[in-house]
VOGU-170489 format. One line per field, with one value per residue: residue number from 1; residue in one letter; chain; x, y, z of N, C-alpha, C, CB in turn. Coordinates in steps of 0.05 Angstrom, whole numbers. Glycine has a CB too. Layout:
BEGIN
i <- c(NUM/...)
aa <- c(a/...)
ch <- c(A/...)
n.east <- c(X/...)
n.north <- c(Y/...)
n.up <- c(Z/...)
ca.east <- c(X/...)
ca.north <- c(Y/...)
ca.up <- c(Z/...)
c.east <- c(X/...)
c.north <- c(Y/...)
c.up <- c(Z/...)
cb.east <- c(X/...)
cb.north <- c(Y/...)
cb.up <- c(Z/...)
//
This chain:
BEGIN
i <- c(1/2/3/4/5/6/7/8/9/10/11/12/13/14/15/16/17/18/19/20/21/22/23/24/25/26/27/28/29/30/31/32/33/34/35/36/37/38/39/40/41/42/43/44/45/46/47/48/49/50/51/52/53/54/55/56/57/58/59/60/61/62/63/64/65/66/67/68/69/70/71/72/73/74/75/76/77/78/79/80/81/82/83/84/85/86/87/88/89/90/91/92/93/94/95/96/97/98/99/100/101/102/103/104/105/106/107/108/109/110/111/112/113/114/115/116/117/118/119/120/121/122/123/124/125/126/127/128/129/130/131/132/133/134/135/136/137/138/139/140/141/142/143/144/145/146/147/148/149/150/151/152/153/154/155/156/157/158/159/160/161/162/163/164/165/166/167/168/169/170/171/172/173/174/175/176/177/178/179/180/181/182/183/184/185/186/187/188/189/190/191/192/193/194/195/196/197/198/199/200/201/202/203/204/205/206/207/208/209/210/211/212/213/214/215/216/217/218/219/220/221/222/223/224/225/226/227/228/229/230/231/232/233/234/235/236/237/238/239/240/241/242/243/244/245/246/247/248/249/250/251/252/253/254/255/256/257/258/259)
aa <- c(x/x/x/x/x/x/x/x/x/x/x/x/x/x/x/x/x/x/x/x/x/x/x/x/x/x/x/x/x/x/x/x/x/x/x/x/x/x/x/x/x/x/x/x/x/x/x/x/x/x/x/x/x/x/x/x/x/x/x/x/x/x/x/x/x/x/x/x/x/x/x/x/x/x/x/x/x/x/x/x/x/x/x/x/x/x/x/x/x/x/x/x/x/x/x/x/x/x/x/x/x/x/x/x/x/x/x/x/x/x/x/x/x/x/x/x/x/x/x/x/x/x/x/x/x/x/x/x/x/x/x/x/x/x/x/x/x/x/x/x/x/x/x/x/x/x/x/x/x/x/x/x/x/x/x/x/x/x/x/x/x/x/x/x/x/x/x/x/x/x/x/x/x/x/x/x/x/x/x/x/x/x/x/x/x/x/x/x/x/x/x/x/x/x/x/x/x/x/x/x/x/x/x/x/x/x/x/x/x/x/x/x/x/x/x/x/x/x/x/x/x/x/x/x/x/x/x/x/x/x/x/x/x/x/x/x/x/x/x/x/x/x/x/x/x/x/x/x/x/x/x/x/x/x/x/x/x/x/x)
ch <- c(A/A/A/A/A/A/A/A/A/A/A/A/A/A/A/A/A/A/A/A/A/A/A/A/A/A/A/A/A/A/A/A/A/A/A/A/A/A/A/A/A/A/A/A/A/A/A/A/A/A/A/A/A/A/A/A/A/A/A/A/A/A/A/A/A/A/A/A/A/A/A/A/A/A/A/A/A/A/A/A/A/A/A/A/A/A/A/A/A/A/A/A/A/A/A/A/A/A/A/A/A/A/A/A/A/A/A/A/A/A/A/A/A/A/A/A/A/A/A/A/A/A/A/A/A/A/A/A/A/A/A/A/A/A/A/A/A/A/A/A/A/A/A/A/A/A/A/A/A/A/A/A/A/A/A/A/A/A/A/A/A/A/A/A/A/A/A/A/A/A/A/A/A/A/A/A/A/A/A/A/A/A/A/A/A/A/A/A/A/A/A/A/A/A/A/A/A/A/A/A/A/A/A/A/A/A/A/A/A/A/A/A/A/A/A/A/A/A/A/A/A/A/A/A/A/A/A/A/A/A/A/A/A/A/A/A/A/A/A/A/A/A/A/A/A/A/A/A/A/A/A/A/A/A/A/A/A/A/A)
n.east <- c(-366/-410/-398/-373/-362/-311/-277/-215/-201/-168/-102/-59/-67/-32/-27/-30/13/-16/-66/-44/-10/42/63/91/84/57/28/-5/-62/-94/-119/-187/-181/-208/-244/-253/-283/-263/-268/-260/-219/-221/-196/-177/-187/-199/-184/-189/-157/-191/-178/-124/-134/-107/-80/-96/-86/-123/-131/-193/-223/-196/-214/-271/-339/-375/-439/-455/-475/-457/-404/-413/-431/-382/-340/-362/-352/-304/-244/-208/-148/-101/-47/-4/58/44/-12/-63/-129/-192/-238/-293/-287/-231/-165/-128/-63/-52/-18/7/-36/-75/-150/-203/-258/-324/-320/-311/-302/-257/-290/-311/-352/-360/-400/-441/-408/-371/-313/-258/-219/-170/-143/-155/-135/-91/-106/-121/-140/-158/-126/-58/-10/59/100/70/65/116/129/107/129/175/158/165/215/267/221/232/253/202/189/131/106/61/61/72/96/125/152/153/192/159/121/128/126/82/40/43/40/-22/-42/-37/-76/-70/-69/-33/-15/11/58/124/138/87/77/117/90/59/55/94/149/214/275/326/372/380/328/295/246/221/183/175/175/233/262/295/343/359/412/391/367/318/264/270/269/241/234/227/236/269/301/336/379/371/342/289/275/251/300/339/321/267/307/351/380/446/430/454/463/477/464/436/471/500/525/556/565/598/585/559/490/443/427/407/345/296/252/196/132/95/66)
n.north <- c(242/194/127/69/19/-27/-62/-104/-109/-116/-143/-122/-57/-1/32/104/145/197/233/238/214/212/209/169/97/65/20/-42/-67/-137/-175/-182/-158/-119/-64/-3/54/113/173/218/254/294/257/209/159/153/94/41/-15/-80/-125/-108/-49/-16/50/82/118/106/105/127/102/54/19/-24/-9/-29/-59/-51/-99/-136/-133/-154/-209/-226/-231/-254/-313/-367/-349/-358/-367/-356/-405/-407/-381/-343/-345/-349/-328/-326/-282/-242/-239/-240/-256/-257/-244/-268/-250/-287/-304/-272/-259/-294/-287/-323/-380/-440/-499/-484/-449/-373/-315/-251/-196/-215/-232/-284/-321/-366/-407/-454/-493/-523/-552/-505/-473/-442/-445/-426/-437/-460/-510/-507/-521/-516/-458/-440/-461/-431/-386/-393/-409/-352/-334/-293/-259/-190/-132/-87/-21/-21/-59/-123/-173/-228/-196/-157/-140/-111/-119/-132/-132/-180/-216/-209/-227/-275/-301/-287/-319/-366/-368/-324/-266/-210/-140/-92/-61/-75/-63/-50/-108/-129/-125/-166/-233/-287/-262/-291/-314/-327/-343/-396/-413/-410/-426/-458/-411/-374/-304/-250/-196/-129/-88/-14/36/75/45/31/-2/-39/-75/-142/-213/-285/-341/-395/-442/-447/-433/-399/-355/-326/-279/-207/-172/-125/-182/-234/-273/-326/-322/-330/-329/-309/-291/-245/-226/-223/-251/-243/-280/-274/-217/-225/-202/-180/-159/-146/-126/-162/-153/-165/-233/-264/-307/-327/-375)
n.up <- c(177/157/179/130/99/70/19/0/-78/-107/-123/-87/-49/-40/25/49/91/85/46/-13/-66/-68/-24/36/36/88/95/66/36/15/-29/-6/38/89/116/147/142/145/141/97/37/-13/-62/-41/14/96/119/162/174/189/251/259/270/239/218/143/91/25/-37/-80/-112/-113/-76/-60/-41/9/51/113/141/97/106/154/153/120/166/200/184/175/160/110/74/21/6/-17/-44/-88/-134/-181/-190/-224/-236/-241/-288/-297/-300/-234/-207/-134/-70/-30/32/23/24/20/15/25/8/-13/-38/-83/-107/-96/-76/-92/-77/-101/-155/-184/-167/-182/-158/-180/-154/-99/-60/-49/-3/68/125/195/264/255/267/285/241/202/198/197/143/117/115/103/43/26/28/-4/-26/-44/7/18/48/86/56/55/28/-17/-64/-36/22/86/151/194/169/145/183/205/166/155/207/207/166/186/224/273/294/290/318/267/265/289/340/362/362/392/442/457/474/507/544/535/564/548/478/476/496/460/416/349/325/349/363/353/374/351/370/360/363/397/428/411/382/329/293/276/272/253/292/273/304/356/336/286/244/212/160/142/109/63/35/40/86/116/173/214/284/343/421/420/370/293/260/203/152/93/99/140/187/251/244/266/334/382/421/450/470/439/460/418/406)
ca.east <- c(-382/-419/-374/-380/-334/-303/-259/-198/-210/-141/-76/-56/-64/-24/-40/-8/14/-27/-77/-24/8/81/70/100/65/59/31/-13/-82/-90/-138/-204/-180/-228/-241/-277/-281/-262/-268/-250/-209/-212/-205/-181/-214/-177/-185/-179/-161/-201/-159/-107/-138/-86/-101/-76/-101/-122/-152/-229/-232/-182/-232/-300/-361/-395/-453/-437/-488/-449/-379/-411/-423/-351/-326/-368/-347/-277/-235/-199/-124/-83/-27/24/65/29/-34/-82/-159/-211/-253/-302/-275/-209/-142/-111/-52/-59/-11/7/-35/-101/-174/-223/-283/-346/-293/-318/-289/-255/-306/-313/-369/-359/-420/-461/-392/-358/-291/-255/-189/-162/-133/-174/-109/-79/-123/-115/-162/-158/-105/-45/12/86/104/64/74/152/131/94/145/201/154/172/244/269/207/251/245/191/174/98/95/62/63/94/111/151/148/176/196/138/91/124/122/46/24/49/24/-49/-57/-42/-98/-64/-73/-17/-8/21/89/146/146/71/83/139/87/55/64/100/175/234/296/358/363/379/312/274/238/214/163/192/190/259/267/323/340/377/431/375/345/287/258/257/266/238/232/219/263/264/304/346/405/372/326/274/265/260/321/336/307/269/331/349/412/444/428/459/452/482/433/432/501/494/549/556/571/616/590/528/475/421/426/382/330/284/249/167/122/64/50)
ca.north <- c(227/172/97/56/-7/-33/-85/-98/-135/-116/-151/-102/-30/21/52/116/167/217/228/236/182/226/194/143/76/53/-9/-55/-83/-147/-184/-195/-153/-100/-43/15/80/136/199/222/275/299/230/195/148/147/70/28/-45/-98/-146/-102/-28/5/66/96/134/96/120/124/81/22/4/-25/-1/-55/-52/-65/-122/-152/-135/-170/-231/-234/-224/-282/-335/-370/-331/-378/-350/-368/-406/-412/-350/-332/-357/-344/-330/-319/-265/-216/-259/-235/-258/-240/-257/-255/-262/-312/-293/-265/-276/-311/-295/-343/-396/-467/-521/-479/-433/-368/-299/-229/-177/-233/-235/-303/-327/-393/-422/-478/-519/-523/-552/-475/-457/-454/-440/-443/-444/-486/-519/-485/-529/-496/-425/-437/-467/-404/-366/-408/-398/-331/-335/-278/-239/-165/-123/-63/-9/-18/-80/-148/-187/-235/-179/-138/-146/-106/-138/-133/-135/-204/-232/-204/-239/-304/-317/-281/-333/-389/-357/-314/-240/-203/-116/-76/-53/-94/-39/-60/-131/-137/-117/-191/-253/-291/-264/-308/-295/-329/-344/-423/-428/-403/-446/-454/-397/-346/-269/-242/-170/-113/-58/4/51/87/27/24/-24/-32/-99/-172/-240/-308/-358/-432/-462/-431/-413/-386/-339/-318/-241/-185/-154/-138/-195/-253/-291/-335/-311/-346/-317/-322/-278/-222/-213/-239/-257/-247/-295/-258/-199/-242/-184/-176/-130/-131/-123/-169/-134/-189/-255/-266/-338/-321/-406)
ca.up <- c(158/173/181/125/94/37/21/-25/-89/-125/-111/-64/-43/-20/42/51/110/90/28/-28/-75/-65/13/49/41/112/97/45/33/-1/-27/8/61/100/115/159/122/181/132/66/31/-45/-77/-17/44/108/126/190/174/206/257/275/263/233/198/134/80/10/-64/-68/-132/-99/-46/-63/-22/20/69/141/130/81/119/178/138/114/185/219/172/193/140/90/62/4/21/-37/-51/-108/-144/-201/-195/-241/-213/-264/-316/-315/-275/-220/-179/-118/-58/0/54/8/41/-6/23/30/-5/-20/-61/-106/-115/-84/-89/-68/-83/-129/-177/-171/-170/-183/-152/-203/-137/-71/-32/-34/10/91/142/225/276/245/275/281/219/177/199/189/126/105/122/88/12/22/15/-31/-33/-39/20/9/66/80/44/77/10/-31/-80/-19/45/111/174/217/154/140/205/208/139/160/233/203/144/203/245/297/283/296/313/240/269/307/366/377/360/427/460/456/477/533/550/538/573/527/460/478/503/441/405/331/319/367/344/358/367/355/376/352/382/410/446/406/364/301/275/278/251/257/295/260/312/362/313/254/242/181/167/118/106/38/16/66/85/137/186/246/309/369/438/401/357/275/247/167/135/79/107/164/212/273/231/284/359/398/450/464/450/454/451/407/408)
c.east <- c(-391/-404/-382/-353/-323/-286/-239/-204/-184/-120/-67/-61/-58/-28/-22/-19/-7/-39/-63/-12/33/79/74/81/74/46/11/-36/-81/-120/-158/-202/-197/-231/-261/-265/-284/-277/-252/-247/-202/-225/-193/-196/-188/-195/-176/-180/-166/-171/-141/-106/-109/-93/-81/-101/-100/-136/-169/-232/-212/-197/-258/-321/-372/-414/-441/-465/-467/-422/-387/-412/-401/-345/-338/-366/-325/-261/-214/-176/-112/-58/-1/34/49/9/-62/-100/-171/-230/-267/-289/-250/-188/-127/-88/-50/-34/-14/-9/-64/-126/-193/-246/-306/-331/-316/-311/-273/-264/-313/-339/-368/-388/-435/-437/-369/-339/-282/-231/-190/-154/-132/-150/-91/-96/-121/-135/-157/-127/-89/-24/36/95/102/63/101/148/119/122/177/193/155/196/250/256/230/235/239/179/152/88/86/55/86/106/126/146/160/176/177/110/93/123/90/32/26/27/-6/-55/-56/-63/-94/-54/-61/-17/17/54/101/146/120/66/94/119/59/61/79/134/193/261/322/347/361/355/290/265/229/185/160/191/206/256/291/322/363/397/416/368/315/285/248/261/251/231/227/242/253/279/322/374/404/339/314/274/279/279/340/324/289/285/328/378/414/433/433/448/460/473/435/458/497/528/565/577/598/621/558/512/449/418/402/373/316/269/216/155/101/50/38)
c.north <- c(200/146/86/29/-14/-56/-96/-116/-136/-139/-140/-74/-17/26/74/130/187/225/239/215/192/217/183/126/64/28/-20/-69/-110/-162/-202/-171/-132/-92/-31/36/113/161/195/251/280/266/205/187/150/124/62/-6/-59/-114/-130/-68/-6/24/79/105/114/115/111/104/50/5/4/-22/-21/-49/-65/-86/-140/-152/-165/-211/-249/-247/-252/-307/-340/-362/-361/-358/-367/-382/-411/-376/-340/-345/-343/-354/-326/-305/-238/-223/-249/-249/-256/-257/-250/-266/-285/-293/-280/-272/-282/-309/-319/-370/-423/-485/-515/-456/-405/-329/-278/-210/-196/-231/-261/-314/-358/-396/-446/-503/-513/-530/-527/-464/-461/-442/-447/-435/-463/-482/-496/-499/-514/-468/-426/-446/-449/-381/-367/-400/-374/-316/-324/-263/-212/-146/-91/-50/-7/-38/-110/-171/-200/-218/-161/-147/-124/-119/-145/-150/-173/-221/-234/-227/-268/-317/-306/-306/-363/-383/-350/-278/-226/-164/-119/-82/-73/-81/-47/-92/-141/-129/-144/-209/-261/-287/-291/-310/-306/-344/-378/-430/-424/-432/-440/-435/-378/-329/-268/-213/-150/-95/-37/21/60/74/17/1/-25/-46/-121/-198/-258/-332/-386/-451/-445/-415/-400/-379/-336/-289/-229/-170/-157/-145/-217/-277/-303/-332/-326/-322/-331/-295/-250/-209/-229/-226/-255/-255/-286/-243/-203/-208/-190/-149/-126/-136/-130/-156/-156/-221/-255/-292/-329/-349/-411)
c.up <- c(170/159/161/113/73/42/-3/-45/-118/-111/-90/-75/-32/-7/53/77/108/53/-10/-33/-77/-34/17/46/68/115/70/57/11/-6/-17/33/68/116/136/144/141/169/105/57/2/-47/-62/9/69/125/150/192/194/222/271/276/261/213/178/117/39/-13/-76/-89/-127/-89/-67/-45/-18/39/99/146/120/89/142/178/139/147/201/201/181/162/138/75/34/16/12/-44/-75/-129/-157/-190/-210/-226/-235/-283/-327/-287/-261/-201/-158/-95/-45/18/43/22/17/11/15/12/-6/-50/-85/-117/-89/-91/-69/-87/-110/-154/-161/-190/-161/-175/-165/-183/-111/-50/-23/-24/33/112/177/237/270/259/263/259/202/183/188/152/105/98/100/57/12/20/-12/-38/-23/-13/9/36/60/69/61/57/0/-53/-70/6/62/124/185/195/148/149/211/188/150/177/227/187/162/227/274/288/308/295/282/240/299/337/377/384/382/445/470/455/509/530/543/534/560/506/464/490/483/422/375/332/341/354/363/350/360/360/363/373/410/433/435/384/343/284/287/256/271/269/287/277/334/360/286/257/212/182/142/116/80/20/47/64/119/146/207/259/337/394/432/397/328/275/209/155/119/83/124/184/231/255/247/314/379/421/471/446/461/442/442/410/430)
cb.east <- c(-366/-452/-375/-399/-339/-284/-276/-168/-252/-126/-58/-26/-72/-23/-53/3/38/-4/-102/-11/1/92/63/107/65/51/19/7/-101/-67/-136/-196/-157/-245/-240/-281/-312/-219/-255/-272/-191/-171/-195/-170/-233/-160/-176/-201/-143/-223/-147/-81/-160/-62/-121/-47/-84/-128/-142/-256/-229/-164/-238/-303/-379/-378/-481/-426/-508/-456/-372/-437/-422/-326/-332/-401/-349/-269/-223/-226/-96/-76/-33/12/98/45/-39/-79/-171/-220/-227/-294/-297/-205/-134/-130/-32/-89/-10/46/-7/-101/-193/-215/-292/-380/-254/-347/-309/-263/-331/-284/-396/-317/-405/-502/-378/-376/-280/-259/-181/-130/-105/-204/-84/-65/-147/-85/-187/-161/-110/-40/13/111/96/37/76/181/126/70/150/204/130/162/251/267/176/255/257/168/180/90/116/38/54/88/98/149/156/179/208/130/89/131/138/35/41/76/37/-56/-40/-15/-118/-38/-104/0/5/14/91/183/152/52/96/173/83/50/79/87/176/229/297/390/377/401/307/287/219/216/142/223/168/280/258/340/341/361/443/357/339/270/247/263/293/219/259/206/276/279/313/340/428/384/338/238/281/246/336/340/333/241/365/336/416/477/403/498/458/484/432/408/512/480/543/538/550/656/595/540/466/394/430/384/299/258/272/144/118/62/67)
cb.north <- c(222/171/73/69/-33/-7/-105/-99/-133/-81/-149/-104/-22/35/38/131/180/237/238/249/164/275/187/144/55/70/-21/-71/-65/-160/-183/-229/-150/-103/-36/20/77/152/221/209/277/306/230/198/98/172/58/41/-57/-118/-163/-118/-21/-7/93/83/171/73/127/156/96/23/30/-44/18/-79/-60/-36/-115/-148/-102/-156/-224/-201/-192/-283/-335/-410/-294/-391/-346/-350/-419/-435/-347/-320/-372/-352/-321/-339/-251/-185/-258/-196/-263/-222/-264/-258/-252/-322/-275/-281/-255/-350/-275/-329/-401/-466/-536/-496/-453/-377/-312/-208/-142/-209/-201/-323/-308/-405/-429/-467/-530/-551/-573/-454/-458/-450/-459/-483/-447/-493/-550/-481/-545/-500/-409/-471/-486/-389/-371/-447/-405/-325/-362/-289/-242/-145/-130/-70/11/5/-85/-145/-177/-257/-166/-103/-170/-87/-131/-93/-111/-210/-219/-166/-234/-307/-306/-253/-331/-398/-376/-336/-232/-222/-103/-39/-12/-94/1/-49/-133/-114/-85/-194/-255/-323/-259/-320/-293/-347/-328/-433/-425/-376/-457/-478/-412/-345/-233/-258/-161/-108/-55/22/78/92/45/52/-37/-11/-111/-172/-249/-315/-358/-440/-484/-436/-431/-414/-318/-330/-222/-168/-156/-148/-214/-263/-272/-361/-277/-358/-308/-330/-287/-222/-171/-242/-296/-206/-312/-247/-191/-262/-145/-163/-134/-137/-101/-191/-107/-172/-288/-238/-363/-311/-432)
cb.up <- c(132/173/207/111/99/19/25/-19/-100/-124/-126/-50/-40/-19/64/26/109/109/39/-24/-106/-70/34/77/17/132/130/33/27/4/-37/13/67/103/90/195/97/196/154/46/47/-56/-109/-13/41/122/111/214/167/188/234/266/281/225/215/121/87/17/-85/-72/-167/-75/-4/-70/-28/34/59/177/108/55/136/195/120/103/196/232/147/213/148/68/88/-14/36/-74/-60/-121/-123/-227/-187/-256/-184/-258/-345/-327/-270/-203/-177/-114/-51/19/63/-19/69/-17/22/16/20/-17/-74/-116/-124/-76/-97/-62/-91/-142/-188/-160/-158/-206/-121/-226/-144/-70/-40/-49/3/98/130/220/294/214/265/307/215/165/233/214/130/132/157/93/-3/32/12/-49/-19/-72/39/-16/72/63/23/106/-2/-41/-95/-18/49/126/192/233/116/132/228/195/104/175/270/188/108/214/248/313/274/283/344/240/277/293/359/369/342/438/456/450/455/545/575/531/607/542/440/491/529/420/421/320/314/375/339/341/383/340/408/337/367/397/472/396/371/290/266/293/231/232/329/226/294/375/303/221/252/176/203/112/129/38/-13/75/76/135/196/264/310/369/463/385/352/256/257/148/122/79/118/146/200/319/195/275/361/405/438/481/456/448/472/371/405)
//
């Protein structure tokens, strides 16, 4: 079929394994976010999110149809995020909340307009735009304290690991691969944990060897990351220490400098 686009204008959307809502959700659209439209099955699209093309499979009345005109638009503007965990719009005269991490297209003062229907933000300072300092990434990262951990989720209403490490460093303007396994596969090495610095991903590994966690380091004894819930654990060369628990629950592999 021939390519066309869309773009999310819900809170979030599912995206699943395979075109059934009994399937794995492998990850989440949120709002603003967009789309290529690969093919379609019954009453599903199978989608290829902009930024970090990851593909899943969504349902046909979720997604709104856009022209690749009016995608390309979006796409050459410097994209503008939400930046408080959660925050009311007015949008088609009704309201929505919308995550941390949300794109507001064509955005200005408050005011913002997708397909000639326009939407209002009540307070122009939650709004972030650009490459920002490691402050405010950690500080992104920190209003998300507690969101419960959800496979496939990259929101403040769930999150997984990778998705919540992804949401973060995207809404500070550094667009990050889906999954943690492609995630390690960026950035600059760094060979002990005493030399990590604030805004370090931290990887783990399993029995196997493989990888299948990460998070955020805030300093080089404590860590951010979904597990659970998003909490903050020591970490030493180990791997993360959970207090709690008073055991090692994830087996460090490596360390990478996204800054």
């Amino acid at each position: 079929m021939k390519m066309n686009a869309g773009i999310c204008l819900l809170s979030t959307i599912p995206v699943r394994e395979k075109p059934s809502g009994k399937t794995e959700m492998i990850n989440q659209l949120l709002f603003g976010d967009t789309v290529h439209i690969l093919d379609s099955f019954e009453s599903w699209f199978l989608i290829e999110s902009h930024g970090d093309q990851y593909q899943g499979w969504v349902e046909k009345d979720q997604i709104k149809i856009i022209s690749e005109d009016y995608l390309k638009n979006i796409l050459d503007k410097e994209p503008v995020f939400l930046k408080n965990s959660s925050t009311d719009i007015t949008f088609k005269d009704k309201k929505i909340i919308l995550s941390q991490g949300s794109r507001i297209p064509f955005y200005d003062k408050g005011r913002f307009i997708i397909n000639n229907n326009k939407g209002f933000i009540s307070d122009e300072s939650i709004t972030i735009s650009g490459k920002q300092p490691t402050e405010e990434i950690l500080l992104s990262a920190k209003q998300l304290l507690s969101t419960p951990y959800l496979w496939g989720g990259r929101s403040a209403f769930g999150a997984d690991c990778s998705g919540f490490v992804q949401i973060v460093f995207k809404m500070n303007g550094y667009q990050l691969p889906r999954d943690s396994i492609q995630q390690a596969k960026t950035g600059l090495n760094i060979d002990f944990i005493h030399e990590g610095l604030p805004g370090d991903l931290v990887f783990f590994e399993n029995e196997e060897q493989q990888i299948v966690h990460v998070g955020i380091l805030l300093n080089n004894h404590e860590i951010i990351h979904a597990s659970g819930q998003v909490r903050i654990d020591s970490i030493d060369h180990e791997g993360i220490f959970n207090k709690q628990k008073q055991k090692y629950t994830h087996k460090l592999r490596l360390i990478k400098r996204i800054l």
